[in-house]
PDB file as gemmi writes it, atoms N, CA and C in Angstrom:
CRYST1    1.000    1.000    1.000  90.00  90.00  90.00 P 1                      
ATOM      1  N   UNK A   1       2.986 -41.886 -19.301  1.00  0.00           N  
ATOM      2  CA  UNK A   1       2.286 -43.112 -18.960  1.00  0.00           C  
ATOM      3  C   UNK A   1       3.015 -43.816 -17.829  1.00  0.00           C  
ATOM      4  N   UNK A   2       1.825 -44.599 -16.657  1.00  0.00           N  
ATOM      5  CA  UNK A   2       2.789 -44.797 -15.799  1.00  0.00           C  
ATOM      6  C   UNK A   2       2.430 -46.514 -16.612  1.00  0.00           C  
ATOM      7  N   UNK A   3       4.081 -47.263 -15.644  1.00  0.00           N  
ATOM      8  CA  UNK A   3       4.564 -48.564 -16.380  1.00  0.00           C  
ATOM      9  C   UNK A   3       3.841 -49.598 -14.615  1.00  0.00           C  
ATOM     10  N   UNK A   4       3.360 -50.265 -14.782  1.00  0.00           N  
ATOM     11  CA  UNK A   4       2.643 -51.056 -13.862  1.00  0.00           C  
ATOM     12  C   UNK A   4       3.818 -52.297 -13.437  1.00  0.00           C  
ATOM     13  N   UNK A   5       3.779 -52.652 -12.200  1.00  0.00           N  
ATOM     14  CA  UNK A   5       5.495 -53.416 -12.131  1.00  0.00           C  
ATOM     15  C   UNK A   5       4.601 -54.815 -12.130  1.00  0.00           C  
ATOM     16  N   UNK A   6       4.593 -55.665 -12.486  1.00  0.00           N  
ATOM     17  CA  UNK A   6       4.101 -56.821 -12.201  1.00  0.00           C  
ATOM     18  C   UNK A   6       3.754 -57.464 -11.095  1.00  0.00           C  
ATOM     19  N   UNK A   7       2.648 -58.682 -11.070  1.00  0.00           N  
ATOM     20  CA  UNK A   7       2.590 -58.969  -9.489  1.00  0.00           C  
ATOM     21  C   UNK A   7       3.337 -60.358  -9.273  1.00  0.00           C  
ATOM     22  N   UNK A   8       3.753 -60.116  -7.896  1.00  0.00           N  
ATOM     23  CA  UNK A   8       4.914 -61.228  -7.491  1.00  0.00           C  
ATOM     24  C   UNK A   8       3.896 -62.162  -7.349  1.00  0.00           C  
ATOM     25  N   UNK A   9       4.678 -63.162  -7.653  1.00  0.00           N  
ATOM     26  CA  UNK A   9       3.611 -64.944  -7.441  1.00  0.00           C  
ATOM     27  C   UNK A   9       4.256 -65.756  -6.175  1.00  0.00           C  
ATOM     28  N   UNK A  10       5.726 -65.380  -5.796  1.00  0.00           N  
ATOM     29  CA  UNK A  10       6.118 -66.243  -5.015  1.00  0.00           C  
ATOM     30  C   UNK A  10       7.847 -65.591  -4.648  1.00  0.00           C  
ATOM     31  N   UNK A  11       8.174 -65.406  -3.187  1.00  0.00           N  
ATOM     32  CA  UNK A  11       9.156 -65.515  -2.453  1.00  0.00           C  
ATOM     33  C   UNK A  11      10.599 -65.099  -3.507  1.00  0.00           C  
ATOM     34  N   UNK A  12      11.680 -64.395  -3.862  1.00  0.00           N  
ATOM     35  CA  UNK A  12      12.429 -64.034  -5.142  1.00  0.00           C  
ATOM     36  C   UNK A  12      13.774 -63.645  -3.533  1.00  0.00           C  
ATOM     37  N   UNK A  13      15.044 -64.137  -3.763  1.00  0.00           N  
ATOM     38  CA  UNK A  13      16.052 -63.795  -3.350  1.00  0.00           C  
ATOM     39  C   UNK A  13      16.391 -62.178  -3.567  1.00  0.00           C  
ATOM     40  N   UNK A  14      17.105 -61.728  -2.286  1.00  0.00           N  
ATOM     41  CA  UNK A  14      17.154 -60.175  -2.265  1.00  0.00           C  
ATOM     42  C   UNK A  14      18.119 -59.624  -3.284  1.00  0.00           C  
ATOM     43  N   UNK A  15      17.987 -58.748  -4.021  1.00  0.00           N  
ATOM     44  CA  UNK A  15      19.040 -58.212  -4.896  1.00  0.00           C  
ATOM     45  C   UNK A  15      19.683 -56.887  -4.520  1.00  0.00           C  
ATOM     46  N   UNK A  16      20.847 -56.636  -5.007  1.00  0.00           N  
ATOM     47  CA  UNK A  16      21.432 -55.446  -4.141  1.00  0.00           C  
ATOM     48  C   UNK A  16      20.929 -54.134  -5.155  1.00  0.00           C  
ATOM     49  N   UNK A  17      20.878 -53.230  -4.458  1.00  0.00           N  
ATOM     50  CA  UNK A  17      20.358 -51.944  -5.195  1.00  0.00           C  
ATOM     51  C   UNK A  17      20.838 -51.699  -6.434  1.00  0.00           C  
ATOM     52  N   UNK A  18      20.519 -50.648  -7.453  1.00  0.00           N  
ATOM     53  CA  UNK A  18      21.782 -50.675  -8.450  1.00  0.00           C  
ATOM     54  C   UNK A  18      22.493 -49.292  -8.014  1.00  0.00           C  
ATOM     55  N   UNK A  19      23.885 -49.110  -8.494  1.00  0.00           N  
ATOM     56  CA  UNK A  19      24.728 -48.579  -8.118  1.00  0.00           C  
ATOM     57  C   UNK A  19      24.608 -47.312  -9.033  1.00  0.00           C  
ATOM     58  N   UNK A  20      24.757 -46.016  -7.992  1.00  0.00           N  
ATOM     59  CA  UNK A  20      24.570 -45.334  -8.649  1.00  0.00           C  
ATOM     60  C   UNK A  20      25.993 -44.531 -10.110  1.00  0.00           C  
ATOM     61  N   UNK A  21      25.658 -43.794 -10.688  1.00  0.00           N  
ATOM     62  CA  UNK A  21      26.927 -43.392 -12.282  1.00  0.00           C  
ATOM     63  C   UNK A  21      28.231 -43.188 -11.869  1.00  0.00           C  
ATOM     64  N   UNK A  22      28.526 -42.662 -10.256  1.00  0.00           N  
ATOM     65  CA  UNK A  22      29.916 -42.591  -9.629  1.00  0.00           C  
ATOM     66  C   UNK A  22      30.235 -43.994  -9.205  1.00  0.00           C  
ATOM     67  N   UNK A  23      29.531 -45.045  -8.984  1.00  0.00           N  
ATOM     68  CA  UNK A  23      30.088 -46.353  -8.589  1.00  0.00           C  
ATOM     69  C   UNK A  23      30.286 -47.132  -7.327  1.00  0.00           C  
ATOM     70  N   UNK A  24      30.102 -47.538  -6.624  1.00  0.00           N  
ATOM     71  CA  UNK A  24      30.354 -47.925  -5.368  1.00  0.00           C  
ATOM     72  C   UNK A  24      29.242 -47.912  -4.667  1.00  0.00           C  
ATOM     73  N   UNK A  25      29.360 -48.312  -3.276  1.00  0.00           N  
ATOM     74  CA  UNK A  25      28.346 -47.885  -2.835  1.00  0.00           C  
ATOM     75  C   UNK A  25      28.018 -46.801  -2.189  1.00  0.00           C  
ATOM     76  N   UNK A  26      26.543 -46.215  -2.053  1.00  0.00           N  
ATOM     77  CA  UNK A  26      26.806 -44.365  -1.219  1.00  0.00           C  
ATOM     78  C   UNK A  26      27.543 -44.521   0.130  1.00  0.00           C  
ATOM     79  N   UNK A  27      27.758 -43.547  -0.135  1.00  0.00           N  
ATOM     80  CA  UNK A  27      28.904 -43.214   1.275  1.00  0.00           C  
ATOM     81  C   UNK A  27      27.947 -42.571   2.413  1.00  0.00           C  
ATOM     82  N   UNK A  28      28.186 -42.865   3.855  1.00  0.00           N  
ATOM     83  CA  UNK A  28      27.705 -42.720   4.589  1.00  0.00           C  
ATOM     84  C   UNK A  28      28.483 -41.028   5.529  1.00  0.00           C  
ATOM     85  N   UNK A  29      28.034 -39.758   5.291  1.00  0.00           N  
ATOM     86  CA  UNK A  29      29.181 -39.069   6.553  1.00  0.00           C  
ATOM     87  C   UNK A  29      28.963 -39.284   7.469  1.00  0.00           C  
ATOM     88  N   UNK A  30      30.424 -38.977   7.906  1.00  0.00           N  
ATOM     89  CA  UNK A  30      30.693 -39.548   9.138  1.00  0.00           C  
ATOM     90  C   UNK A  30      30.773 -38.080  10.058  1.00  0.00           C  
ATOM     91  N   UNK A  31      30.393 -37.893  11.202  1.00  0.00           N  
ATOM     92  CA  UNK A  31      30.824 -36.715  11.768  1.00  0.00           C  
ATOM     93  C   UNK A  31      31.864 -36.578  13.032  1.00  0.00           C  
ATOM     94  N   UNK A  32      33.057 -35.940  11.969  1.00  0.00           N  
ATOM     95  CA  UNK A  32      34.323 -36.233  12.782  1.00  0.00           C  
ATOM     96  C   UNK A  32      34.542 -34.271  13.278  1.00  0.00           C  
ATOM     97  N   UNK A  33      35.092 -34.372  14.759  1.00  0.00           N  
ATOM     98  CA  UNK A  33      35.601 -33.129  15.343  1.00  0.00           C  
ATOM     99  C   UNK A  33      34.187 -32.472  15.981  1.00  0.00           C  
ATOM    100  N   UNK A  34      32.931 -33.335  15.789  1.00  0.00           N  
ATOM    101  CA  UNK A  34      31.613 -32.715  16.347  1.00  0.00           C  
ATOM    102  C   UNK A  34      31.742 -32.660  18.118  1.00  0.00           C  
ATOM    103  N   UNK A  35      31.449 -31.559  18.869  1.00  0.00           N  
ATOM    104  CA  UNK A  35      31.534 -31.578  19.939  1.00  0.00           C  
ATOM    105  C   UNK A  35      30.242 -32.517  20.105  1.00  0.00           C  
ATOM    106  N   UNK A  36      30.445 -33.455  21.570  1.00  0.00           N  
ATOM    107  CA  UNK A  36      29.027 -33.725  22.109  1.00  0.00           C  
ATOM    108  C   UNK A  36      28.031 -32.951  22.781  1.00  0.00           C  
ATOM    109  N   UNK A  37      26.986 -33.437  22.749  1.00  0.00           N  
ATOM    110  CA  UNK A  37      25.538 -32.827  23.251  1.00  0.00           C  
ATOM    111  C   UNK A  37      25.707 -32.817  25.060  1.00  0.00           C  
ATOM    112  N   UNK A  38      26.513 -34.107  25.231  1.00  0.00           N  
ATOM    113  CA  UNK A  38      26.446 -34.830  26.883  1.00  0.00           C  
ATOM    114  C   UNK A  38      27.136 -33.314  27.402  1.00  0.00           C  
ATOM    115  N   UNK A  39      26.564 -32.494  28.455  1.00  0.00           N  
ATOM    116  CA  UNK A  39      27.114 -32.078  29.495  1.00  0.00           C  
ATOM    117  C   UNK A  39      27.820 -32.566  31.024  1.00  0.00           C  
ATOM    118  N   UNK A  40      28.889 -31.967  31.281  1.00  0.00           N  
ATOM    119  CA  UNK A  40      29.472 -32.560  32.349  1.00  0.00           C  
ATOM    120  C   UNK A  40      28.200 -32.201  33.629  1.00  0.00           C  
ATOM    121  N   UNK A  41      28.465 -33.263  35.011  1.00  0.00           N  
ATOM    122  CA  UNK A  41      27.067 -32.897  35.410  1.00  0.00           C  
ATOM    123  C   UNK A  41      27.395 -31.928  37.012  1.00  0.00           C  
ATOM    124  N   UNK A  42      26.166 -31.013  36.855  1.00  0.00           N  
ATOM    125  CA  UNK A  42      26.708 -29.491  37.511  1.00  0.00           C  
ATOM    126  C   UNK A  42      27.337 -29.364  38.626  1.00  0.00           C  
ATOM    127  N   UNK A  43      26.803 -30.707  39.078  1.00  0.00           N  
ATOM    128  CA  UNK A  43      27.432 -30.607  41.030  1.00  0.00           C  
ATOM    129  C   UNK A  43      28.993 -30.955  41.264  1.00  0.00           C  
ATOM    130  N   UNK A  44      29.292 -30.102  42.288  1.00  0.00           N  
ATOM    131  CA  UNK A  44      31.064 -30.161  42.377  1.00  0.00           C  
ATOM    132  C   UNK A  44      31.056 -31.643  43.182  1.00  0.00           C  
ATOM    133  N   UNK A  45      32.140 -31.943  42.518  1.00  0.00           N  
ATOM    134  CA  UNK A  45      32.551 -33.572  42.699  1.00  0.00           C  
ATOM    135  C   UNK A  45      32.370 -34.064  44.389  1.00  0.00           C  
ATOM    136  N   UNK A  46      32.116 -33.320  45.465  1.00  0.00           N  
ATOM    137  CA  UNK A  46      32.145 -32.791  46.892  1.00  0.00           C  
ATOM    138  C   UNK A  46      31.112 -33.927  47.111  1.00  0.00           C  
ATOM    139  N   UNK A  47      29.632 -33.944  45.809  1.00  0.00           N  
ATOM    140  CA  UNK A  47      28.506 -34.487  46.724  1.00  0.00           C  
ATOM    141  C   UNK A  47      27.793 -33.410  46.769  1.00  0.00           C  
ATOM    142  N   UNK A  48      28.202 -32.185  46.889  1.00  0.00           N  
ATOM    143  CA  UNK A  48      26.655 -31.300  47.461  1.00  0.00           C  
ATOM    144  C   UNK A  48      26.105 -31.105  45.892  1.00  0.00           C  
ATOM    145  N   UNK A  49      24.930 -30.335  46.753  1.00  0.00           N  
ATOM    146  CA  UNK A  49      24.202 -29.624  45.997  1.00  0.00           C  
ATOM    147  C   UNK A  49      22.686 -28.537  45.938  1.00  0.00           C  
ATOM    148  N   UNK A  50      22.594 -27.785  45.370  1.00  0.00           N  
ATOM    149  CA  UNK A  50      21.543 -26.765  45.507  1.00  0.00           C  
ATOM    150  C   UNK A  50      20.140 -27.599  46.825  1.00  0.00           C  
ATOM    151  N   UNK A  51      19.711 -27.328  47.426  1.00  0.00           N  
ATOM    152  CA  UNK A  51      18.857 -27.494  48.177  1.00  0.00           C  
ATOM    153  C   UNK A  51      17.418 -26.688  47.777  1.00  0.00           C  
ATOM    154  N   UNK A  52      18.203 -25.384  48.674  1.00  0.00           N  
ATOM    155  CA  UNK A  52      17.223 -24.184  48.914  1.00  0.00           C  
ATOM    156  C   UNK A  52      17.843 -22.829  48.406  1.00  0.00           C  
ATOM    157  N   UNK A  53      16.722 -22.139  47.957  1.00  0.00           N  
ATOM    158  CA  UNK A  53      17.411 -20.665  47.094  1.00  0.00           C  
ATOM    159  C   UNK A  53      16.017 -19.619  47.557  1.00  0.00           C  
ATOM    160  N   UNK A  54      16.798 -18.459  47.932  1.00  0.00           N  
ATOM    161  CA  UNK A  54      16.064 -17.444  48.309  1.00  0.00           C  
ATOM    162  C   UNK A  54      16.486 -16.781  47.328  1.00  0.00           C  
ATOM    163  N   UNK A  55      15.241 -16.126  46.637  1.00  0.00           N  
ATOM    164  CA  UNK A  55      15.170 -14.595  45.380  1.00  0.00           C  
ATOM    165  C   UNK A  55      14.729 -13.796  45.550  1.00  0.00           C  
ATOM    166  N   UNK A  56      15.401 -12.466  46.140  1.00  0.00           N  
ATOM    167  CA  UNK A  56      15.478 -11.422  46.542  1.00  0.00           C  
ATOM    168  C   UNK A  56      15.014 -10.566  45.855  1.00  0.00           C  
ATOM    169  N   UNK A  57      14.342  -9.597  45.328  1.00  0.00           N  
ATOM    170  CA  UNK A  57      14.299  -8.598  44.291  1.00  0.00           C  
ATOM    171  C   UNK A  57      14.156  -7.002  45.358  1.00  0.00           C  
ATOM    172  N   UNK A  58      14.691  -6.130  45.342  1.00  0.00           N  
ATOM    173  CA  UNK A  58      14.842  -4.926  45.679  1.00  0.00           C  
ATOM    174  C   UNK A  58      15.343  -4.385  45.141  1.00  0.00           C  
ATOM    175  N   UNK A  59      14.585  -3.174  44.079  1.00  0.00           N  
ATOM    176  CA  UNK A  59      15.273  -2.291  42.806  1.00  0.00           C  
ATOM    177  C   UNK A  59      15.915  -1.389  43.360  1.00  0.00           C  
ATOM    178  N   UNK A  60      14.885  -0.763  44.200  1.00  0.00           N  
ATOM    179  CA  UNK A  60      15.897   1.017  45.077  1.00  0.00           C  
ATOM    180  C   UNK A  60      14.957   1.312  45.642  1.00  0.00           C  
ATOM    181  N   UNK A  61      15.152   2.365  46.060  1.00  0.00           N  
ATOM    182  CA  UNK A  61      14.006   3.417  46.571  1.00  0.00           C  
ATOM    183  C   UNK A  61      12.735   3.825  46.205  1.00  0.00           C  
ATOM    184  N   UNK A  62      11.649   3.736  46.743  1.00  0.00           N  
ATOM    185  CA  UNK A  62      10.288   3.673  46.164  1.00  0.00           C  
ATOM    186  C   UNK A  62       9.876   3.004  45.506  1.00  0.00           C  
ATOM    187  N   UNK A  63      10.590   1.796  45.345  1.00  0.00           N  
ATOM    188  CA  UNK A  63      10.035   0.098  44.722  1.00  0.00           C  
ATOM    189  C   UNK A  63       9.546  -0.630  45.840  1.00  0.00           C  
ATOM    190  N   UNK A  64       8.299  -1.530  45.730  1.00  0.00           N  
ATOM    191  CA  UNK A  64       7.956  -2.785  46.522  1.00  0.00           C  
ATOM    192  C   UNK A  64       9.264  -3.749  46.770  1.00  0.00           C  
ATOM    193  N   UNK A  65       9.659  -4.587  47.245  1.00  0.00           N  
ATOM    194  CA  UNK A  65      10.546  -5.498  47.446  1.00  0.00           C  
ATOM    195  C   UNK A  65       9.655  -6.734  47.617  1.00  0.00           C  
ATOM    196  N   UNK A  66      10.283  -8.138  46.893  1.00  0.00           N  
ATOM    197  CA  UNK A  66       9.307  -9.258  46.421  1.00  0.00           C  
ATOM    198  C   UNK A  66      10.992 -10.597  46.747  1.00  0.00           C  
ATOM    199  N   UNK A  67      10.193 -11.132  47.491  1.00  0.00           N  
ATOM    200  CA  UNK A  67      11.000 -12.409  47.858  1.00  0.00           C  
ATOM    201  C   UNK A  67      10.396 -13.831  47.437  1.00  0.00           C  
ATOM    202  N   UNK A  68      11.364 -14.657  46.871  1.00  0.00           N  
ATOM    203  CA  UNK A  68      10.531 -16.370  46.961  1.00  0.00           C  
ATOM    204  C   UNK A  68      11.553 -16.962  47.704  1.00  0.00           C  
ATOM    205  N   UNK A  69      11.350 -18.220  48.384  1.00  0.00           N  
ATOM    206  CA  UNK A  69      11.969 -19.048  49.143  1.00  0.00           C  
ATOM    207  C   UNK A  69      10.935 -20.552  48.573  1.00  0.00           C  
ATOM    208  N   UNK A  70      12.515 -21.183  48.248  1.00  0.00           N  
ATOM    209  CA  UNK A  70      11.787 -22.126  47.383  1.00  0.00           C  
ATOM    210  C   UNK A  70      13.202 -23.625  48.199  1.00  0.00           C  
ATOM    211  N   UNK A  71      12.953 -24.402  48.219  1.00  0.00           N  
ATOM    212  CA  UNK A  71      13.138 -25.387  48.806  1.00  0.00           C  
ATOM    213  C   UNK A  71      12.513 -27.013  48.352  1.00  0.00           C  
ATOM    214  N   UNK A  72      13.857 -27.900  47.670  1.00  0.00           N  
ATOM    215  CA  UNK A  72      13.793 -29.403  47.074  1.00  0.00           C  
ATOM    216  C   UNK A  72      12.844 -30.281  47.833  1.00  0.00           C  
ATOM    217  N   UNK A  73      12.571 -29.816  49.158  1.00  0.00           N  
ATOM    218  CA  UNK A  73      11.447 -30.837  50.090  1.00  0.00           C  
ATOM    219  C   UNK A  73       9.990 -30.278  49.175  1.00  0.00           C  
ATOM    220  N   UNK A  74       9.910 -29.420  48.807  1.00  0.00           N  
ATOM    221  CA  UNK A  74       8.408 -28.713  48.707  1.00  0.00           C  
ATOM    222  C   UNK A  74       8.152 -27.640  49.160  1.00  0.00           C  
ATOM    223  N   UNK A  75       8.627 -26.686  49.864  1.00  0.00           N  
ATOM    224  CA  UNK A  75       8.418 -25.408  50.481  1.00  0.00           C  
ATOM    225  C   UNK A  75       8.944 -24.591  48.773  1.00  0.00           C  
ATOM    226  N   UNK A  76       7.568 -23.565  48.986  1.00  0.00           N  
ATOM    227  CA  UNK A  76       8.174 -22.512  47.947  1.00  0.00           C  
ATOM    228  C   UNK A  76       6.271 -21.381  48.853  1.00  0.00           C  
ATOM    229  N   UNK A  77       7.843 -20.213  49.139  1.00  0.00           N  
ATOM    230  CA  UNK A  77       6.999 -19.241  49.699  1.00  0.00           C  
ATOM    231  C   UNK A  77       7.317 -17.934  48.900  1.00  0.00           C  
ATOM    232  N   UNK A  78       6.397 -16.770  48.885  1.00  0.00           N  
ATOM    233  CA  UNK A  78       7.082 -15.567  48.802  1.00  0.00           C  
ATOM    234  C   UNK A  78       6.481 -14.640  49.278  1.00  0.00           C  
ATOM    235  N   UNK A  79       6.682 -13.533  49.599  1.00  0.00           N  
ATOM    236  CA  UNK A  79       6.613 -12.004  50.159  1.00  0.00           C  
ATOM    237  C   UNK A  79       6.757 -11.175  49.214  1.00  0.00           C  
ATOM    238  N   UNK A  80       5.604 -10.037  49.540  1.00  0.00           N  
ATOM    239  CA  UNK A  80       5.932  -9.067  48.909  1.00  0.00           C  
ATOM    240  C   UNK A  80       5.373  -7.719  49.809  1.00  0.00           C  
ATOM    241  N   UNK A  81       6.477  -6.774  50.155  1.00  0.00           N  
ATOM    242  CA  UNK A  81       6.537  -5.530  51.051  1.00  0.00           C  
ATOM    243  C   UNK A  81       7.634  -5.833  52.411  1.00  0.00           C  
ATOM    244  N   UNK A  82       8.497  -4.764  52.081  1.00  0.00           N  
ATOM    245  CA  UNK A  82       9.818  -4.835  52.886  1.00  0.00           C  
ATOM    246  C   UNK A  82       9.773  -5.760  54.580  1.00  0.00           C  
ATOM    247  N   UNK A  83       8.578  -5.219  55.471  1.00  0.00           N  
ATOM    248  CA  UNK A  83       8.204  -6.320  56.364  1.00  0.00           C  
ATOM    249  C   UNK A  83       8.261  -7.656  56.387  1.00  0.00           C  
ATOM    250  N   UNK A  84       7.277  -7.925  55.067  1.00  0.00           N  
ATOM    251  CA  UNK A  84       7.086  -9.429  54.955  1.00  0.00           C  
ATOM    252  C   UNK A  84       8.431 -10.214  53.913  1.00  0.00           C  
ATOM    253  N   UNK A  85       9.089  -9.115  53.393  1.00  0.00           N  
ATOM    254  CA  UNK A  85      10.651 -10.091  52.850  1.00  0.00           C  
ATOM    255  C   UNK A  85      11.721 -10.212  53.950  1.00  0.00           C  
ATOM    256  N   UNK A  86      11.582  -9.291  54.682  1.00  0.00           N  
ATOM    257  CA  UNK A  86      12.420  -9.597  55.930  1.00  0.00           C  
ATOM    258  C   UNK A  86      11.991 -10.768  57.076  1.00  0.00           C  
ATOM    259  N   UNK A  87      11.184 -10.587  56.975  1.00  0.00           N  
ATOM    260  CA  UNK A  87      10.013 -12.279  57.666  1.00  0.00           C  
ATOM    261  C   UNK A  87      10.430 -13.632  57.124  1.00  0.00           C  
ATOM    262  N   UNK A  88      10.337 -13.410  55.577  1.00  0.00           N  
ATOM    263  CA  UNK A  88      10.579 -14.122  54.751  1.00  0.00           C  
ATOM    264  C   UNK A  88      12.192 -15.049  55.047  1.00  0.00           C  
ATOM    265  N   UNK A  89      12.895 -13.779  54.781  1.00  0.00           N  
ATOM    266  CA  UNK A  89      14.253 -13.852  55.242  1.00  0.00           C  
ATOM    267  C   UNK A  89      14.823 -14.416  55.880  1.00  0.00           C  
ATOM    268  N   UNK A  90      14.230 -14.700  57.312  1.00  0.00           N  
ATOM    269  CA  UNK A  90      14.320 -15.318  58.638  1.00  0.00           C  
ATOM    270  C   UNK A  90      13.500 -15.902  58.952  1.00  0.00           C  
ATOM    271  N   UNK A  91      12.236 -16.594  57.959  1.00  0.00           N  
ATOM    272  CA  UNK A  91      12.365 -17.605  57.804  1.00  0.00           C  
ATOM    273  C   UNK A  91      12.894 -18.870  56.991  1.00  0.00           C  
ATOM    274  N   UNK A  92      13.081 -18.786  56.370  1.00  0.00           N  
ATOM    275  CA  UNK A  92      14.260 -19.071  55.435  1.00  0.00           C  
ATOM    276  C   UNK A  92      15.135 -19.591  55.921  1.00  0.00           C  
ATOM    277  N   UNK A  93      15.947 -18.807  56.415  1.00  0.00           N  
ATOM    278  CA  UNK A  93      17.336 -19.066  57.330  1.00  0.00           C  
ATOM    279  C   UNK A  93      16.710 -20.293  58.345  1.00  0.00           C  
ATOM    280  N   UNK A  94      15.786 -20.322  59.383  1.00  0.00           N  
ATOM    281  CA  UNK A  94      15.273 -21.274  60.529  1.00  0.00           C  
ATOM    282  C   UNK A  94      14.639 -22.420  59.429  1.00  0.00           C  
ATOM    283  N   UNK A  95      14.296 -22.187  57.969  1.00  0.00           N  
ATOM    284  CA  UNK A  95      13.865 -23.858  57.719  1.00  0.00           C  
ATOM    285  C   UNK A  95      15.147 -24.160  56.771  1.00  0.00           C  
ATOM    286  N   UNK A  96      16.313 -23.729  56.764  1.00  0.00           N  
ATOM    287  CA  UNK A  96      17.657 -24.367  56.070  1.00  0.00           C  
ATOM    288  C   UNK A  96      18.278 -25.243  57.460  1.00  0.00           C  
ATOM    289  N   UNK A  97      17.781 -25.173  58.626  1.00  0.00           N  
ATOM    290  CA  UNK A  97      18.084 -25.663  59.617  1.00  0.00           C  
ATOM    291  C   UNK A  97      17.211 -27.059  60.088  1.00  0.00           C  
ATOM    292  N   UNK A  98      15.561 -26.975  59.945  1.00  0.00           N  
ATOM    293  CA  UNK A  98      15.375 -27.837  60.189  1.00  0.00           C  
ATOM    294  C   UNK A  98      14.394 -28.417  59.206  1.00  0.00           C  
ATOM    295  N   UNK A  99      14.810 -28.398  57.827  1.00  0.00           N  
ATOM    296  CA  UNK A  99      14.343 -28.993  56.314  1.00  0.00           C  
ATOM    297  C   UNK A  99      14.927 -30.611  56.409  1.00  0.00           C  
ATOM    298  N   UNK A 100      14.136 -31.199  56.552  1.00  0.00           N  
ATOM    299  CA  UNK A 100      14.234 -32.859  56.389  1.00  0.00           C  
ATOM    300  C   UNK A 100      15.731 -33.186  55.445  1.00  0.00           C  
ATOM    301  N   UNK A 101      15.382 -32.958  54.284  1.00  0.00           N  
ATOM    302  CA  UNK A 101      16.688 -33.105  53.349  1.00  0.00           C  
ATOM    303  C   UNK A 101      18.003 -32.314  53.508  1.00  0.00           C  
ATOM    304  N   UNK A 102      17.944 -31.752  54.199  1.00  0.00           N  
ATOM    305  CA  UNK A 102      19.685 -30.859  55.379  1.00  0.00           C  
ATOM    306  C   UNK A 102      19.895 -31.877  55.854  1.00  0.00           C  
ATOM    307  N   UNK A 103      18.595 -32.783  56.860  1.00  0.00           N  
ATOM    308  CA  UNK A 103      19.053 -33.565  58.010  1.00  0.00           C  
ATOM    309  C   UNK A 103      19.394 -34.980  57.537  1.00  0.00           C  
ATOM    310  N   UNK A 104      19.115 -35.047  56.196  1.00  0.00           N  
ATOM    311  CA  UNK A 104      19.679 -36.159  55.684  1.00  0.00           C  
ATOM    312  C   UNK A 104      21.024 -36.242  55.183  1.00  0.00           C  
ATOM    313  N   UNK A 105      21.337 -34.871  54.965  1.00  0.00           N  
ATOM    314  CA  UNK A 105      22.771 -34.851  55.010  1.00  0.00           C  
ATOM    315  C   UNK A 105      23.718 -34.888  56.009  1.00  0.00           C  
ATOM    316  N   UNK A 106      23.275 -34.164  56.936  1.00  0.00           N  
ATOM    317  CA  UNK A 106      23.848 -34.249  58.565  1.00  0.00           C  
ATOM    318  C   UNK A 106      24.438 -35.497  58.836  1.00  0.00           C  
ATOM    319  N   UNK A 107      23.149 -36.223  58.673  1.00  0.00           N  
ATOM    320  CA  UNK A 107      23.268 -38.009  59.429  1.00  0.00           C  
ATOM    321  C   UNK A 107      23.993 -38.492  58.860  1.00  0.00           C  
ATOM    322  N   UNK A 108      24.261 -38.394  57.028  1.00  0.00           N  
ATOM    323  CA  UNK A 108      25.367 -39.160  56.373  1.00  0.00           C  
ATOM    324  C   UNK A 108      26.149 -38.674  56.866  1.00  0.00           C  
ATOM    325  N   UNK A 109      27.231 -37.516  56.924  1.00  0.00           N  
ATOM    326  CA  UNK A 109      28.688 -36.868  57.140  1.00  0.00           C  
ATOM    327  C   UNK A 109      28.783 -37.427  58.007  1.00  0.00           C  
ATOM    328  N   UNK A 110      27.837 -37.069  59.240  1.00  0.00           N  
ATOM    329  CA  UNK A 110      28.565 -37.874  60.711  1.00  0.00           C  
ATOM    330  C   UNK A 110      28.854 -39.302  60.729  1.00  0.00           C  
TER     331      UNK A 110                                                      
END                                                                             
């Protein structure tokens, strides 16, 4: 049988829980010797950092060859057939030269 709790009529001061057969109050753990979650952050203390990354793939002999060129302004290109990764290639190289966010680094150093 369930026991029905009565209904409150009016406002009653807070009472503390009751304590449970060991006594006191529950204990809270604590977590001691836990490594943190926070990673140190990746870039060398210098200031730089990743820009632009060319991904190369060429297995061996009688494989296609497949390039991306991907770049923090928005450029992300890729190739696929030894011609057009070598294209790729060099271009690549000519927009690490004149990519807006290089030249924002330029202007600070100097």
């Amino acid at each position: 049988m369930k026991s029905h709790t009565p209904a409150i009529t009016g406002p009653r001061p807070a009472e503390p829980a009751p304590t449970r057969a060991g006594g006191g109050a529950p204990k809270v753990a604590a977590r001691q010797g836990v490594p943190s979650a926070v990673r140190p952050d990746p870039r060398p203390a210098d200031g730089r950092w990743i820009v632009a990354t060319l991904h190369i793939v060429a297995p061996g002999r009688g494989t296609i060859p497949t390039a991306t060129s991907r770049c923090a302004c928005g450029r992300d290109r890729s190739a696929v057939g030894q011609r057009r990764v070598l294209e790729l290639i060099a271009d690549h190289t000519t927009h690490r030269t004149a990519c807006p966010l290089r030249a924002d680094d330029r202007s600070a150093a100097a």
